[in-house]
MOPAC internal coordinates of N, CA, C and O (Angstrom, degrees):
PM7 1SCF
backbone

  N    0.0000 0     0.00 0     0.00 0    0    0    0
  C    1.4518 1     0.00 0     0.00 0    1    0    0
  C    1.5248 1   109.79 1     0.00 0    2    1    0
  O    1.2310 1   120.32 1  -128.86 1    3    2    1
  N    1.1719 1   116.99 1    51.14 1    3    2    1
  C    1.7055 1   125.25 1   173.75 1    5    3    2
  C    1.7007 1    88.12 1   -78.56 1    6    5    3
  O    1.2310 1   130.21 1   -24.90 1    7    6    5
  N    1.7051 1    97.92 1   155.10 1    7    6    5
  C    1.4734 1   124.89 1   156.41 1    9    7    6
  C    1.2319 1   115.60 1   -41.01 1   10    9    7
  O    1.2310 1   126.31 1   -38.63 1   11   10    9
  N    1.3357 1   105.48 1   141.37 1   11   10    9
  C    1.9936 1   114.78 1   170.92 1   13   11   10
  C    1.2915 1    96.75 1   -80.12 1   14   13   11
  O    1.2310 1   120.99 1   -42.87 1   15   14   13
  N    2.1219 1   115.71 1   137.13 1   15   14   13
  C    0.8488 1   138.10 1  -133.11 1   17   15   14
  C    1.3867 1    93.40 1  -121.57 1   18   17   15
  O    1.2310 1   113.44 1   131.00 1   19   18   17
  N    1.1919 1   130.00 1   -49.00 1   19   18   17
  C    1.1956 1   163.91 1   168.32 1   21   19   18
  C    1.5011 1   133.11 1   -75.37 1   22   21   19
  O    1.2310 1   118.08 1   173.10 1   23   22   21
  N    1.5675 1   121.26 1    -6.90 1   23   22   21
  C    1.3475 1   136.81 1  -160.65 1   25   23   22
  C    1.4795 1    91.02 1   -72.89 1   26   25   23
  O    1.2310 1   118.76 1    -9.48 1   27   26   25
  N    1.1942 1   119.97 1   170.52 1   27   26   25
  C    1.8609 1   145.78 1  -161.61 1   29   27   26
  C    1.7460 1    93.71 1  -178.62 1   30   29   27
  O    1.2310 1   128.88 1   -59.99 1   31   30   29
  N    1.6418 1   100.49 1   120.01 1   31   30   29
  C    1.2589 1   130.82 1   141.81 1   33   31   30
  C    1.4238 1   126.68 1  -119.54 1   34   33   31
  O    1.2310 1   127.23 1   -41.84 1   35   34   33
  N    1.8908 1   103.69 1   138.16 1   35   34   33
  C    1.0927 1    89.70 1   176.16 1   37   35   34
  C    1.7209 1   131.66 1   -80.52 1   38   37   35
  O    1.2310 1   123.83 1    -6.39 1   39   38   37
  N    1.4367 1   110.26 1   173.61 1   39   38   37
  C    1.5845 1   118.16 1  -158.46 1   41   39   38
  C    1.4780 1    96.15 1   -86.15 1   42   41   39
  O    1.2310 1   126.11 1   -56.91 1   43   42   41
  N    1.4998 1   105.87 1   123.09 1   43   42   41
  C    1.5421 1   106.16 1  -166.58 1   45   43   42
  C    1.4631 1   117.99 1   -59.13 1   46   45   43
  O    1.2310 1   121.73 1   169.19 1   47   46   45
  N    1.6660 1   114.29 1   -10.81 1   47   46   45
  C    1.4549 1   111.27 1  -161.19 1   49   47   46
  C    1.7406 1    89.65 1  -105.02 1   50   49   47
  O    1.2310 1   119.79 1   145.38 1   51   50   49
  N    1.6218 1   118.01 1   -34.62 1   51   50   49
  C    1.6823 1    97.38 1  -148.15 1   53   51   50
  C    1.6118 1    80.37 1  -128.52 1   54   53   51
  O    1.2310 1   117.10 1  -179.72 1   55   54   53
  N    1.3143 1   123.13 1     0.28 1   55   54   53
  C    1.6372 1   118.33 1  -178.94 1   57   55   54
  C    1.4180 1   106.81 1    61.58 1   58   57   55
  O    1.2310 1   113.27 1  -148.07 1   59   58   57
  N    1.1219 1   130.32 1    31.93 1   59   58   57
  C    1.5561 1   130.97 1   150.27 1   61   59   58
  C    1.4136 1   129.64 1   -38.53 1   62   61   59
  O    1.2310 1   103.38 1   -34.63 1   63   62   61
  N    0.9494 1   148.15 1   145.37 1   63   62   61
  C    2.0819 1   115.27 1   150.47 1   65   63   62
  C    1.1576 1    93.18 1   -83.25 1   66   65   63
  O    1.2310 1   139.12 1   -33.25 1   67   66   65
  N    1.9604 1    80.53 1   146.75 1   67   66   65
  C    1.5098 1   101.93 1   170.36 1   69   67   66
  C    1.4088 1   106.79 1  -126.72 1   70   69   67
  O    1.2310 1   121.94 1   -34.35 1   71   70   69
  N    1.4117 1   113.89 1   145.65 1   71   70   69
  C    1.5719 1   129.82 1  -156.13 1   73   71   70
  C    1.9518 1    86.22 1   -70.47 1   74   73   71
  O    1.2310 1   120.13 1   -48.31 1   75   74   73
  N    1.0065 1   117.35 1   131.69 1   75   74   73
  C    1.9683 1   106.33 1   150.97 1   77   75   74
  C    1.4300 1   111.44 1   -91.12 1   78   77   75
  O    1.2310 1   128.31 1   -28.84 1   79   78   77
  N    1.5970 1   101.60 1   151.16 1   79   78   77
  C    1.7676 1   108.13 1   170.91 1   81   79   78
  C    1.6604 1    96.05 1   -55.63 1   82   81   79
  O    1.2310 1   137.90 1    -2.92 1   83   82   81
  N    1.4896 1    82.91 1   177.08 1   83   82   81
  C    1.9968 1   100.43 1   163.09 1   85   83   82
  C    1.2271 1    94.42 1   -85.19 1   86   85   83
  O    1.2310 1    89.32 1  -173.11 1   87   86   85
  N    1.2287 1   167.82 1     6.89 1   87   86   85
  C    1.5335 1   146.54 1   145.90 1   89   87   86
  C    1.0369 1   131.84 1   -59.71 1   90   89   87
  O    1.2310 1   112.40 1   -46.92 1   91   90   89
  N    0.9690 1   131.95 1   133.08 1   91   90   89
  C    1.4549 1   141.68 1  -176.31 1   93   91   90
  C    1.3563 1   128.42 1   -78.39 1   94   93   91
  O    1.2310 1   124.40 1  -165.32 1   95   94   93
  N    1.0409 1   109.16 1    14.68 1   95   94   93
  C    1.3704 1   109.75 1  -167.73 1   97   95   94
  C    1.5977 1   109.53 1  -129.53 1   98   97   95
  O    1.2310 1   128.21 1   130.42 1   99   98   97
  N    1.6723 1   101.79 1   -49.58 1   99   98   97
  C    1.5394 1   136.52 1   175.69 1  101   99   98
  C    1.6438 1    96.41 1   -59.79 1  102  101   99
  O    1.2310 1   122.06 1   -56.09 1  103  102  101
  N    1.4400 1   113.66 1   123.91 1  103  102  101
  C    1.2893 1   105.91 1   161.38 1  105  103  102
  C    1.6741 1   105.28 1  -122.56 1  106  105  103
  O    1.2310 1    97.41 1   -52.85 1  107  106  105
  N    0.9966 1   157.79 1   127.15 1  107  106  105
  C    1.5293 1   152.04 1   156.16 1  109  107  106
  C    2.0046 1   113.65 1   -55.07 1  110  109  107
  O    1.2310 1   123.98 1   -61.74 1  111  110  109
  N    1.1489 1   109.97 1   118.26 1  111  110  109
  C    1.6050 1   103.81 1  -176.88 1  113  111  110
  C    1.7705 1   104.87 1  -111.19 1  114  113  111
  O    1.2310 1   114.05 1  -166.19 1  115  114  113
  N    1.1071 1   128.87 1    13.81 1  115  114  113
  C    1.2698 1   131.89 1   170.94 1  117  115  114
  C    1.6720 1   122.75 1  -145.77 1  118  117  115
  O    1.2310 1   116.57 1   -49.67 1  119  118  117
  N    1.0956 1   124.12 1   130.33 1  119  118  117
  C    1.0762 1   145.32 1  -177.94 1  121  119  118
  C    1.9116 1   131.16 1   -42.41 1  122  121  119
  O    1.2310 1   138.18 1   154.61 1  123  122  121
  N    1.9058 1    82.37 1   -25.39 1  123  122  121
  C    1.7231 1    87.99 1  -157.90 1  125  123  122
  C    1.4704 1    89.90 1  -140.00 1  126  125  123
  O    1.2310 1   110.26 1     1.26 1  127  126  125
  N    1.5815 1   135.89 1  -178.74 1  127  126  125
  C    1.3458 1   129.74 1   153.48 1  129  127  126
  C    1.3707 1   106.78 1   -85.12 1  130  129  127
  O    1.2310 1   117.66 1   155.08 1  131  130  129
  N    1.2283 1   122.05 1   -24.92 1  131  130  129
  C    1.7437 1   125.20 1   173.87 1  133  131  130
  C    1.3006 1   111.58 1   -56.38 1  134  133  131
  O    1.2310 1   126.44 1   134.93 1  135  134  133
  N    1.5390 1   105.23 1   -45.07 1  135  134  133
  C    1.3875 1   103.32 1  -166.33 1  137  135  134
  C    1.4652 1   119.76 1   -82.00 1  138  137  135
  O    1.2310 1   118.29 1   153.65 1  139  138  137
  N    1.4750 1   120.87 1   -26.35 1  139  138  137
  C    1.7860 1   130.99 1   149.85 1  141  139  138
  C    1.7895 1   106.33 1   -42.19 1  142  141  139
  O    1.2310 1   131.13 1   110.85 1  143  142  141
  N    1.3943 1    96.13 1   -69.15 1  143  142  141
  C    1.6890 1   112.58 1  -174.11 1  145  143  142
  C    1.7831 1   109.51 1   -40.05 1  146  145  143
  O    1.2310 1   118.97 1   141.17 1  147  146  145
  N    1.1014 1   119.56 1   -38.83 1  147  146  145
  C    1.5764 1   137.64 1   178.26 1  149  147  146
  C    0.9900 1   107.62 1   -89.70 1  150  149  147
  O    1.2310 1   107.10 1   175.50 1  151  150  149
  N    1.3246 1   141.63 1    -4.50 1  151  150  149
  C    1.5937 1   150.39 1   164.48 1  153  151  150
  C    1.3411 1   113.77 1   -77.86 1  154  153  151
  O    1.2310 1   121.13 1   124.12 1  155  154  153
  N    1.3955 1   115.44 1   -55.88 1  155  154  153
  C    1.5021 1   129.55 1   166.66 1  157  155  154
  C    1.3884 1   111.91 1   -73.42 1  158  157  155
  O    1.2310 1   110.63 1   176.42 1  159  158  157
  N    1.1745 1   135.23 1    -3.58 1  159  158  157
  C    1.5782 1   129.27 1   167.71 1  161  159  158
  C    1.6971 1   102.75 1   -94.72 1  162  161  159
  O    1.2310 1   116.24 1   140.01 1  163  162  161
  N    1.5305 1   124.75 1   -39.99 1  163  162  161
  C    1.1406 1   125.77 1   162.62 1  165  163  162
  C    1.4807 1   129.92 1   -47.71 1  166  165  163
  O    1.2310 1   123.68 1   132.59 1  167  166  165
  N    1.5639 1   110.56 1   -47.41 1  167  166  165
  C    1.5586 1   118.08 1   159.57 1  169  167  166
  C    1.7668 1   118.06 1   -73.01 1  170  169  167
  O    1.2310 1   126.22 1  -175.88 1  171  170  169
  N    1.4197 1   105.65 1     4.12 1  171  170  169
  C    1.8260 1    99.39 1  -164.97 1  173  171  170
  C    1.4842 1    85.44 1  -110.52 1  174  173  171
  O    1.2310 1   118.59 1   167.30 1  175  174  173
  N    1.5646 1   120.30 1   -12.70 1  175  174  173
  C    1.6612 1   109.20 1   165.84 1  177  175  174
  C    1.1679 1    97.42 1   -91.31 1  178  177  175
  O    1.2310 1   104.46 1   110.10 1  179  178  177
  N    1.2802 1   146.30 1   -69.90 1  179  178  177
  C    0.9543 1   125.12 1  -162.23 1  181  179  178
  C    1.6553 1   136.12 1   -44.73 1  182  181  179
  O    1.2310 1   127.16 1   152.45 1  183  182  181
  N    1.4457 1   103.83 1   -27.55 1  183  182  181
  C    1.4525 1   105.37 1  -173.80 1  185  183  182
  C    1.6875 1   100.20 1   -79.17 1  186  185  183
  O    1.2310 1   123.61 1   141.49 1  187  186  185
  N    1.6311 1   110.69 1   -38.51 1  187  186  185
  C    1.4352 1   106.92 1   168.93 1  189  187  186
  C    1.7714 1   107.43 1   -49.90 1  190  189  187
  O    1.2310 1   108.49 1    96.68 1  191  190  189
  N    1.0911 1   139.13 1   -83.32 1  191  190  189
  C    1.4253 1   139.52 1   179.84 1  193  191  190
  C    1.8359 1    95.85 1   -28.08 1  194  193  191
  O    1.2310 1   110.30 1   148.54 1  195  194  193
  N    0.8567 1   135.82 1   -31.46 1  195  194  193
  C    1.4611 1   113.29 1  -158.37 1  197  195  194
  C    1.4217 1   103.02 1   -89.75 1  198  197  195
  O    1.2310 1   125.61 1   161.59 1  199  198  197
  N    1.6381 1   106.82 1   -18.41 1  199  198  197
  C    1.4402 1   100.33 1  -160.08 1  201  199  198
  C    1.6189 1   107.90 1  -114.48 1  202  201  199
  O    1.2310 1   122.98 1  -141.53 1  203  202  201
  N    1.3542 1   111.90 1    38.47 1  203  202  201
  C    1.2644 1   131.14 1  -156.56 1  205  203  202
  C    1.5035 1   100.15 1  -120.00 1  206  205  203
  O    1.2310 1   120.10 1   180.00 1  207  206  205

């Protein structure tokens, strides 16, 4: 029961594959640091707009 070596998810923002570590636990959901970094600016407007 070792880690998948080989696994691909796609990149939550642009649907890329993204390589996963060998850890099992760690999953990566974005492709780029831009594209994480622009994830949290997308949720940091929105929560501003919601709470307005």
């Amino acid at each position: 029961m070792n880690g998948g070596t080989n696994r691909t998810l796609p990149c939550d923002w642009c649907h890329a594959p993204v390589p996963q570590p060998r850890g099992r636990w760690r999953t990566r959901r974005y492709c780029s640091k831009a594209h994480r970094r622009r994830n949290r600016v997308v949720e940091a407007v929105g929560n501003f707009l919601d709470n307005l």
